[in-house]
C-alpha beads as a LAMMPS data file, in Angstrom:
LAMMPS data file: protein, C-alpha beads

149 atoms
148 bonds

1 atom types
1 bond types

-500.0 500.0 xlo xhi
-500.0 500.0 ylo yhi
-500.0 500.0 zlo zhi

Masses

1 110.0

Atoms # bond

1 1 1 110.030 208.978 343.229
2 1 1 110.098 206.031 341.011
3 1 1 109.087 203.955 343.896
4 1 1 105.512 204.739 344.270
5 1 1 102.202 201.866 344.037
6 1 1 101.389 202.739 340.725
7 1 1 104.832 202.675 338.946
8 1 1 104.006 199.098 339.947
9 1 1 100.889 198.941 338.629
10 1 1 101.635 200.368 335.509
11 1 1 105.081 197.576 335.226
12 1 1 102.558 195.290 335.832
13 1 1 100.535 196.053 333.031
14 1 1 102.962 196.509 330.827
15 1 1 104.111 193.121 331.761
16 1 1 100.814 191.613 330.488
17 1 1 100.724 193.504 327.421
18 1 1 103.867 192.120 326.312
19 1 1 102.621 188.742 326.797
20 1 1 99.884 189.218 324.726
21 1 1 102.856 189.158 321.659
22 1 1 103.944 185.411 323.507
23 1 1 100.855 183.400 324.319
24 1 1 97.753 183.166 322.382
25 1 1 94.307 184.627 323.014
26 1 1 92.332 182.255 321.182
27 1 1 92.520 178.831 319.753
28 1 1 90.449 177.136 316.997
29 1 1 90.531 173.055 317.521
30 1 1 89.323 170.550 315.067
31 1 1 89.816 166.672 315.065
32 1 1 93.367 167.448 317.081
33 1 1 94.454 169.998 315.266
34 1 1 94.833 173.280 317.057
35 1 1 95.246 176.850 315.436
36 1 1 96.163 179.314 317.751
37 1 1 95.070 183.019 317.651
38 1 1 97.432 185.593 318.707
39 1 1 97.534 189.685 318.279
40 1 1 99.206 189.334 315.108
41 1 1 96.496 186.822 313.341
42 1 1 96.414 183.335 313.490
43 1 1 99.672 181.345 314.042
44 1 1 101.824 183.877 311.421
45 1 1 101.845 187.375 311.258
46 1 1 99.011 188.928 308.811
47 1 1 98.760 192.651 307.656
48 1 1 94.954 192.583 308.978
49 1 1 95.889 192.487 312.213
50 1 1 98.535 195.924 312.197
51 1 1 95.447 197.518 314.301
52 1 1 95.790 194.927 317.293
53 1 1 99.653 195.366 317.498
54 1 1 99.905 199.492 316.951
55 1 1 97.560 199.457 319.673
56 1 1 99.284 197.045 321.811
57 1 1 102.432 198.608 321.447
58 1 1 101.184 202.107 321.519
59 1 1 99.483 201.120 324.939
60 1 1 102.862 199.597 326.279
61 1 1 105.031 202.460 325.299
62 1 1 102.457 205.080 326.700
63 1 1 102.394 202.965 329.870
64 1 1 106.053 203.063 330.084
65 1 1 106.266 206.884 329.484
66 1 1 103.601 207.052 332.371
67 1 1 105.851 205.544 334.834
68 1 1 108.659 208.251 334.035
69 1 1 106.273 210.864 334.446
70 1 1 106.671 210.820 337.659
71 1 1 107.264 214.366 338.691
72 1 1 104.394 215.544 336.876
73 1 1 101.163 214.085 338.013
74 1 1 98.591 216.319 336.006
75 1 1 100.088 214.809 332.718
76 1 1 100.135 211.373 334.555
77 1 1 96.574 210.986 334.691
78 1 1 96.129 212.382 332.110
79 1 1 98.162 210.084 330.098
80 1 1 96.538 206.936 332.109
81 1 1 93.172 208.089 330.871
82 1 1 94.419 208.005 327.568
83 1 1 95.790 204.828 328.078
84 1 1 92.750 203.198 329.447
85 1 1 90.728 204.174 326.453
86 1 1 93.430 202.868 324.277
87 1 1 93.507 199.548 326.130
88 1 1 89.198 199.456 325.931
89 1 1 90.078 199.889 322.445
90 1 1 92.559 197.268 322.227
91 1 1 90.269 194.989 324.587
92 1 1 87.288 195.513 321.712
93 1 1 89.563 194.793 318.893
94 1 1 90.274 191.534 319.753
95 1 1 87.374 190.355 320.315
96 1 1 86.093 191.859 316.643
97 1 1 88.698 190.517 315.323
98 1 1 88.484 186.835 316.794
99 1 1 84.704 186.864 316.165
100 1 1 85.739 187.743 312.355
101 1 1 88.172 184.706 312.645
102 1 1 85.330 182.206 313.577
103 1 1 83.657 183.089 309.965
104 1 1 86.860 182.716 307.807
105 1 1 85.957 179.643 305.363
106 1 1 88.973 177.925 306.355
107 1 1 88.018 177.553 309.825
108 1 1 84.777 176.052 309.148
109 1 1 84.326 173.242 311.252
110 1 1 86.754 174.419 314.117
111 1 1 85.446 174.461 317.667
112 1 1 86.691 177.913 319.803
113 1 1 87.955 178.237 322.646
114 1 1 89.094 181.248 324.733
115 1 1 92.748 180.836 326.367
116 1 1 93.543 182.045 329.528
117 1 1 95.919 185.223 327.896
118 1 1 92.531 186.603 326.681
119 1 1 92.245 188.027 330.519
120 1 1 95.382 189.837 329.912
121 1 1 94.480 193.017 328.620
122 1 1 91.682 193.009 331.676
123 1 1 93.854 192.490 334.059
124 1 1 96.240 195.509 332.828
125 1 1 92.988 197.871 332.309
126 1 1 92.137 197.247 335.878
127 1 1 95.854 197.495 336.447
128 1 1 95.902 201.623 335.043
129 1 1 92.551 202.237 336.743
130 1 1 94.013 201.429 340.242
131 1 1 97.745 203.645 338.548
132 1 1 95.394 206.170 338.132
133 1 1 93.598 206.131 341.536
134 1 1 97.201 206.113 342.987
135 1 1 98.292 209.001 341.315
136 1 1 95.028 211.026 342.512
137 1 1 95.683 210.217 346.205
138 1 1 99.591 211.708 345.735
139 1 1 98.096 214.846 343.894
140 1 1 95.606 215.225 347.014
141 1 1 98.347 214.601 349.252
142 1 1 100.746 216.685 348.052
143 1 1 97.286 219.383 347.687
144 1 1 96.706 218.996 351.507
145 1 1 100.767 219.115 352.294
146 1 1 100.433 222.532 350.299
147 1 1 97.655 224.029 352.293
148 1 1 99.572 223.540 355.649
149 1 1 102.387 225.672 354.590

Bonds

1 1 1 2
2 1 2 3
3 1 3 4
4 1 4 5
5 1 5 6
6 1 6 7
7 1 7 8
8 1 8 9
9 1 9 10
10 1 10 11
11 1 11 12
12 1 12 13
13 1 13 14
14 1 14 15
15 1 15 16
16 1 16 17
17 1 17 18
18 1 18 19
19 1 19 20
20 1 20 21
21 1 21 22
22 1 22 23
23 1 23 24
24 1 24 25
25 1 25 26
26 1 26 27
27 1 27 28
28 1 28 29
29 1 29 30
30 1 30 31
31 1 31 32
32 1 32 33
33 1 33 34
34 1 34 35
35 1 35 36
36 1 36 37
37 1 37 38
38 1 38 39
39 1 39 40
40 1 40 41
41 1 41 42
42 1 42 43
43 1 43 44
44 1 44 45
45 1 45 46
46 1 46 47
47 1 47 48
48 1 48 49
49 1 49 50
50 1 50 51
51 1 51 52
52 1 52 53
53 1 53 54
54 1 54 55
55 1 55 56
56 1 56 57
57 1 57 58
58 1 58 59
59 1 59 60
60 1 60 61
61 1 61 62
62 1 62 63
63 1 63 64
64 1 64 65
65 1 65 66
66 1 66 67
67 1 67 68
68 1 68 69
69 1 69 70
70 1 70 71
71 1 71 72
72 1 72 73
73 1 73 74
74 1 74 75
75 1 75 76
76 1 76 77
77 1 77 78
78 1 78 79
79 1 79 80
80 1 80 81
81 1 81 82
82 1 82 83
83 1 83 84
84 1 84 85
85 1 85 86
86 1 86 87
87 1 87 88
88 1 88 89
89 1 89 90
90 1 90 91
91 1 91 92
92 1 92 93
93 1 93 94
94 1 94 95
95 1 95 96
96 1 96 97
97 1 97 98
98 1 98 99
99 1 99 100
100 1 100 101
101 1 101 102
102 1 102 103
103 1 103 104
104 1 104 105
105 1 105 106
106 1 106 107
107 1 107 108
108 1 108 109
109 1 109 110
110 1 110 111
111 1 111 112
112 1 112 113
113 1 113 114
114 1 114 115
115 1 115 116
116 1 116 117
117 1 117 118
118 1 118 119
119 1 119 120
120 1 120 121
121 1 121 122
122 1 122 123
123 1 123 124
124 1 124 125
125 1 125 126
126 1 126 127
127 1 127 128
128 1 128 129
129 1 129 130
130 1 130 131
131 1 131 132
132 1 132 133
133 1 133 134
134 1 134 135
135 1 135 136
136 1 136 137
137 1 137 138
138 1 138 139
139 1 139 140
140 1 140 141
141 1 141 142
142 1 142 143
143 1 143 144
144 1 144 145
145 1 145 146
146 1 146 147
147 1 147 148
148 1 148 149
């Protein structure tokens, strides 16, 4: 049953972690210039920044192996609790890493300022909190089902 809430949820959150590859999470502006911060460092891709995307893309293909899990809840939530500490991890990354951006000597100078994609990885932690609660309901429901028979 492919169909259920949380497979949605957890598309949905996969969704936003692959935009976090697309749109920027940060930008650094000075006198009109604009450097944008993504996952993979600062306009090009750096080596310093290999933590961000092996946890991004860990995080999207654990989500993805979540959603066709579906016959086994146990491992589900276990898998989406897994998946939310990777994502908390992945949240707290960024932000170390964009608050070590604001010191580089080259971007002395620059204002910050937080894009909007910086909710992203929010939204798709609150996104596997509510896959998770979903799953928990089924696994009660299928529990009370059981105890009828």
């Amino acid at each position: 049953m492919i169909q259920r809430k949380q497979t949605a949820f957890l598309a949905l959150a996969v969704i936003f972690l692959v935009q976090l590859f697309v749109f920027p999470v940060y930008s650094f502006n000075k006198d009109g210039q604009s450097l944008l911060f993504y996952i993979y460092g600062l306009g090009q891709l750096n080596p310093d920044f290999f933590v961000l995307i092996a946890l991004n893309v860990f995080s999207i293909f654990l989500l993805v192996a979540i959603i066709f899990l579906y016959k086994n809840r146990k491992n589900q939530l276990l898998l989406c609790k897994i998946a939310t500490l990777l994502i908390t991890g992945l949240i707290v990354a960024i932000f170390y890493f964009t608050e070590n951006a604001k010191s580089l000597p080259e971007l002395a100078g620059y204002t910050s300022e937080i894009r909007p994609m910086l909710v992203a990885p929010l939204a798709a932690l609150v996104l596997v909190i509510l896959a998770n609660r979903a799953i928990k309901q089924d696994e009660e429901l299928v529990r009370s089902a059981d105890r009828l028979r």
